[in-house]
PyMOL commands that place a pseudoatom at each C-alpha (Angstrom):
pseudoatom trace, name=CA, resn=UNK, resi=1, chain=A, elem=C, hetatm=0, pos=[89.763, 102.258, 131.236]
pseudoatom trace, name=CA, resn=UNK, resi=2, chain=A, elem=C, hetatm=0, pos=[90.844, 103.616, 134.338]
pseudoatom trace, name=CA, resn=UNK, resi=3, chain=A, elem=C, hetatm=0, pos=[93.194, 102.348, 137.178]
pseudoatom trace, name=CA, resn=UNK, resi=4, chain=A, elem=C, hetatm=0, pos=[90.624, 101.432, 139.645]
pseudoatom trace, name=CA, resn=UNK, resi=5, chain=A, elem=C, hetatm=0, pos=[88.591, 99.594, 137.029]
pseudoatom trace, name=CA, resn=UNK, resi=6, chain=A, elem=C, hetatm=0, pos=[91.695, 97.771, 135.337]
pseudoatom trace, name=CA, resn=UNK, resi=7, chain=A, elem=C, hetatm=0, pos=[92.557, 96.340, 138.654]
pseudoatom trace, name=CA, resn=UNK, resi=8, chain=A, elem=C, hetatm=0, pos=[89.350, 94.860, 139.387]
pseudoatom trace, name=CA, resn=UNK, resi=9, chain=A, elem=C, hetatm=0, pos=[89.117, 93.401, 136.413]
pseudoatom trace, name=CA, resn=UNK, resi=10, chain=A, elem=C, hetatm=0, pos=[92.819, 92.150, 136.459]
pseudoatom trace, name=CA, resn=UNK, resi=11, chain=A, elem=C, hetatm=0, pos=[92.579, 90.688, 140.419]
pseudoatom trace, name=CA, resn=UNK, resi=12, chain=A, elem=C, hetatm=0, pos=[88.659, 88.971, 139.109]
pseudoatom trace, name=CA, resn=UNK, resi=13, chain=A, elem=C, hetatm=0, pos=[90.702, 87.349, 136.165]
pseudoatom trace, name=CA, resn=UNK, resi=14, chain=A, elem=C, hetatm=0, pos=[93.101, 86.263, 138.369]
pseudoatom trace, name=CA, resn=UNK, resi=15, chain=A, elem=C, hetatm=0, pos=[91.223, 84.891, 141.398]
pseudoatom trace, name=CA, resn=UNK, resi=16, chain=A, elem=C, hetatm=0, pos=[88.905, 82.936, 138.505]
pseudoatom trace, name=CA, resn=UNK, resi=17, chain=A, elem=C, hetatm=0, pos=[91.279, 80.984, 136.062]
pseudoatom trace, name=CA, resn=UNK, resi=18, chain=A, elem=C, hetatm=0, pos=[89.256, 77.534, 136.442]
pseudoatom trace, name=CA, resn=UNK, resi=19, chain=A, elem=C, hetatm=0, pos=[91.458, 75.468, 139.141]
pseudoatom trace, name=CA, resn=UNK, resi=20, chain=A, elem=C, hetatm=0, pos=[91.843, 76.712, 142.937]
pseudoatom trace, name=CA, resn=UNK, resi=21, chain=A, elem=C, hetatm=0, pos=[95.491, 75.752, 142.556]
pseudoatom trace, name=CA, resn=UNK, resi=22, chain=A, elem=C, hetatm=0, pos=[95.690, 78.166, 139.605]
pseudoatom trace, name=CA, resn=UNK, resi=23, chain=A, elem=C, hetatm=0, pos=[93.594, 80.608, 141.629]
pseudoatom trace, name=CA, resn=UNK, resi=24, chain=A, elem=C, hetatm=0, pos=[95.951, 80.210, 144.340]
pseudoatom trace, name=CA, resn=UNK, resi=25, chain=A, elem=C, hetatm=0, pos=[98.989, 80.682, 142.624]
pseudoatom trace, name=CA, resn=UNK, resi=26, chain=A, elem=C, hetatm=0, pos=[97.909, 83.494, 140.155]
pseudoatom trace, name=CA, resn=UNK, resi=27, chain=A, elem=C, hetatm=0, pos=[95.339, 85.611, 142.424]
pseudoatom trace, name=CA, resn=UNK, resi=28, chain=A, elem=C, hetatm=0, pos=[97.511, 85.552, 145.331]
pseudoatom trace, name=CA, resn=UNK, resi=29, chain=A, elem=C, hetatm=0, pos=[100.604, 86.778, 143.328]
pseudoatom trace, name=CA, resn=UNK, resi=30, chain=A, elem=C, hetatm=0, pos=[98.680, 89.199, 142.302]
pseudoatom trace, name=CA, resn=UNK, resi=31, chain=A, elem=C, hetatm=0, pos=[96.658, 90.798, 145.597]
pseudoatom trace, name=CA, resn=UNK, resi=32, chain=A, elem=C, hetatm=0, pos=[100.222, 90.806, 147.225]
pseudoatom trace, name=CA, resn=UNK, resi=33, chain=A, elem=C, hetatm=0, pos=[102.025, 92.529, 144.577]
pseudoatom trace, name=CA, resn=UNK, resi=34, chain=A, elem=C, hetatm=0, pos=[100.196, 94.465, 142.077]
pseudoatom trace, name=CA, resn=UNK, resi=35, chain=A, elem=C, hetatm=0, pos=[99.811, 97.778, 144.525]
pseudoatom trace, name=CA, resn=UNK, resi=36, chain=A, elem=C, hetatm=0, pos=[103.656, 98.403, 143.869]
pseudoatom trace, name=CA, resn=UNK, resi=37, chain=A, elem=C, hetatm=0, pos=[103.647, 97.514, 139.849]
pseudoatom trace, name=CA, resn=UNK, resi=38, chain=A, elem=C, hetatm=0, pos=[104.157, 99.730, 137.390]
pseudoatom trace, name=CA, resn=UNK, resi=39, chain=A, elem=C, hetatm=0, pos=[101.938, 100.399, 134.456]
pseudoatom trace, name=CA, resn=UNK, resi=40, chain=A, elem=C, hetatm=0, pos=[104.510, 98.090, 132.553]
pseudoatom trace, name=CA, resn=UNK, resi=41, chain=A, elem=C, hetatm=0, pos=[104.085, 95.393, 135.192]
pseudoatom trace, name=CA, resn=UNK, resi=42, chain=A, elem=C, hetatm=0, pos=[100.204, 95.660, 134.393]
pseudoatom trace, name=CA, resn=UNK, resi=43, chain=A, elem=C, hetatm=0, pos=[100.804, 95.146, 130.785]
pseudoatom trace, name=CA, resn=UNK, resi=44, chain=A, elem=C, hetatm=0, pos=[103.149, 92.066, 131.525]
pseudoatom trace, name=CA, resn=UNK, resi=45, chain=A, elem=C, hetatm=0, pos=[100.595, 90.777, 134.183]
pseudoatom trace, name=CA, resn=UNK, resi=46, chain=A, elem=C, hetatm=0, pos=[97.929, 91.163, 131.847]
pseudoatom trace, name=CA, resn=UNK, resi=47, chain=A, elem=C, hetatm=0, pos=[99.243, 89.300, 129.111]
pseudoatom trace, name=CA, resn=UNK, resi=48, chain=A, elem=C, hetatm=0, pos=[100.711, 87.059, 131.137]
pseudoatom trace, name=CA, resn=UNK, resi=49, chain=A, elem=C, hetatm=0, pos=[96.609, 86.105, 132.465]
pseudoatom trace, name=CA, resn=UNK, resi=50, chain=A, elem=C, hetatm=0, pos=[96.052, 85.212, 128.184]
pseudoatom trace, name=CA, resn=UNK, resi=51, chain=A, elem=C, hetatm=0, pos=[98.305, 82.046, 128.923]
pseudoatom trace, name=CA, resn=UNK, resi=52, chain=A, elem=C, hetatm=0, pos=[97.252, 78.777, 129.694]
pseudoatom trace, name=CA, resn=UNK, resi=53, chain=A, elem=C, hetatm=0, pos=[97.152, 77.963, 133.506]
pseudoatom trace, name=CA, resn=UNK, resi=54, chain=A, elem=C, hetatm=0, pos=[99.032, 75.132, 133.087]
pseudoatom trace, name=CA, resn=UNK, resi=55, chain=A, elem=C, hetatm=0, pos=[101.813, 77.148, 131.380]
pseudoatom trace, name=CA, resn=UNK, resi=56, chain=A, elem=C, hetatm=0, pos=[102.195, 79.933, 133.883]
pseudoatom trace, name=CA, resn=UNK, resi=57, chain=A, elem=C, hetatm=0, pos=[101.871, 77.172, 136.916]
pseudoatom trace, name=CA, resn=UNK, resi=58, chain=A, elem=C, hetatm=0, pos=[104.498, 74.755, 135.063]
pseudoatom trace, name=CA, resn=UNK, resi=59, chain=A, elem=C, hetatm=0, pos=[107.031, 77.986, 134.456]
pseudoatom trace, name=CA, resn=UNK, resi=60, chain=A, elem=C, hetatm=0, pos=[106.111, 79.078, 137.877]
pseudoatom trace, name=CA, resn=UNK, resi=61, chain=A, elem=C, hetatm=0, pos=[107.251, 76.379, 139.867]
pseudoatom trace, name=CA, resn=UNK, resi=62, chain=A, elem=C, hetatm=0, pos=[109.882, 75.312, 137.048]
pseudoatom trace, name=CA, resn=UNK, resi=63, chain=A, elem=C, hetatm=0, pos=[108.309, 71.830, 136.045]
pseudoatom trace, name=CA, resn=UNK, resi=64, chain=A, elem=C, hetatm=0, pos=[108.709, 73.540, 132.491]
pseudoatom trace, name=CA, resn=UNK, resi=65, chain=A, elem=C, hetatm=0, pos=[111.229, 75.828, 130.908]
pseudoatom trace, name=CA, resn=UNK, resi=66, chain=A, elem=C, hetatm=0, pos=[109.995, 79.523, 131.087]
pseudoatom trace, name=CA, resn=UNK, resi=67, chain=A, elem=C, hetatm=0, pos=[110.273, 80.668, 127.692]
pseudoatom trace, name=CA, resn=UNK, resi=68, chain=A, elem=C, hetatm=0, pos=[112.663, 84.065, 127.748]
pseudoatom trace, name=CA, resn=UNK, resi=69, chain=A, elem=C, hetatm=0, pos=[109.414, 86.532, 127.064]
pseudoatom trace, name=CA, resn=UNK, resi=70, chain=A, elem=C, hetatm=0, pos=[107.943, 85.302, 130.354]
pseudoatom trace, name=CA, resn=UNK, resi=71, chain=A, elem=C, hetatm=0, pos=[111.010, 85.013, 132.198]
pseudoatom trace, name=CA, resn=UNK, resi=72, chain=A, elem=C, hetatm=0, pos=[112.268, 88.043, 134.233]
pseudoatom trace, name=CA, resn=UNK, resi=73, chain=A, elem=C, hetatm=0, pos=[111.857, 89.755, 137.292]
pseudoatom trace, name=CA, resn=UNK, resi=74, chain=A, elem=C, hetatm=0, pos=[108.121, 89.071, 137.837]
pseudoatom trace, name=CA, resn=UNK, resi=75, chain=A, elem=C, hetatm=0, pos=[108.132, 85.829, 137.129]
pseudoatom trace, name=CA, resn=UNK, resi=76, chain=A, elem=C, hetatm=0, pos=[111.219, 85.646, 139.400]
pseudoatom trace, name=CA, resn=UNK, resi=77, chain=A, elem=C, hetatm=0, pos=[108.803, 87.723, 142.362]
pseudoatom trace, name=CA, resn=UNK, resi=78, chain=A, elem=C, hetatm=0, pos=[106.049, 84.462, 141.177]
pseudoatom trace, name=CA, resn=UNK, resi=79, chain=A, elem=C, hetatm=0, pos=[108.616, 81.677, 141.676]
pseudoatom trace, name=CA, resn=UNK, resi=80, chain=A, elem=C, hetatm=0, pos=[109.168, 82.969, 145.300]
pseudoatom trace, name=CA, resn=UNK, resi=81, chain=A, elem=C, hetatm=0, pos=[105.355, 82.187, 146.208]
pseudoatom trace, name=CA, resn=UNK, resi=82, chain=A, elem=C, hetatm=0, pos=[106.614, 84.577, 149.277]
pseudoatom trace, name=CA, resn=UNK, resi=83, chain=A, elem=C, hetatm=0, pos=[102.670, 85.294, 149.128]
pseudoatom trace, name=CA, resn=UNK, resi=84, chain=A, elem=C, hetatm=0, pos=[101.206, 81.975, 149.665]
pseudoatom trace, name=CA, resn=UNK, resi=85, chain=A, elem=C, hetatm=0, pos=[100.254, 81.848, 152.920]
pseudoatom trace, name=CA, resn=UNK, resi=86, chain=A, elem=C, hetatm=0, pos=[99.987, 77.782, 153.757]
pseudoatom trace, name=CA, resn=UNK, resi=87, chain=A, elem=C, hetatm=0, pos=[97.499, 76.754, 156.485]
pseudoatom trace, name=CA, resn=UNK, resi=88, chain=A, elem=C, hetatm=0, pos=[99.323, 75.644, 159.517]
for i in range(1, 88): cmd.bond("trace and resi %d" % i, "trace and resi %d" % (i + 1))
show_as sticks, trace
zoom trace
């Protein structure tokens, strides 16, 4: 599959995970980040969209443990929710 059509697919699986909260979290991580990933960072974020929304919200905002696969840099980028843009 090409770029282009990987990240359409990636940002639609992201903006649709079931709960607005999860759409939130995980779409708007990913519209203000994914232009400067790597191909790597595609694979991770991929996978990463295979995991239960609870999971990735819970390890997210560290009401669970973030088992050591999930946890490095991007989840670290995630944590910041730098991209959430709250209504004033």
């Amino acid at each position: 599959m090409d770029h282009e059509t990987r990240i359409k697919r990636l940002r639609f699986r992201a903006w649709h995970r079931g709960t607005r909260e999860a759409d939130l979290m995980i779409g708007g991580f990913f519209d203000a980040h994914h232009h400067r990933w790597t191909p790597a960072e595609l694979d991770w974020f991929e996978a990463l969209l295979e995991e239960q929304d609870v999971d990735i919200m819970g390890w997210a905002i560290g009401s669970i443990p973030c088992p050591p696969a999930w946890d490095g840099p991007m989840m670290h980028a995630m944590r910041s929710l730098d991209f959430v843009k709250l209504p004033s």
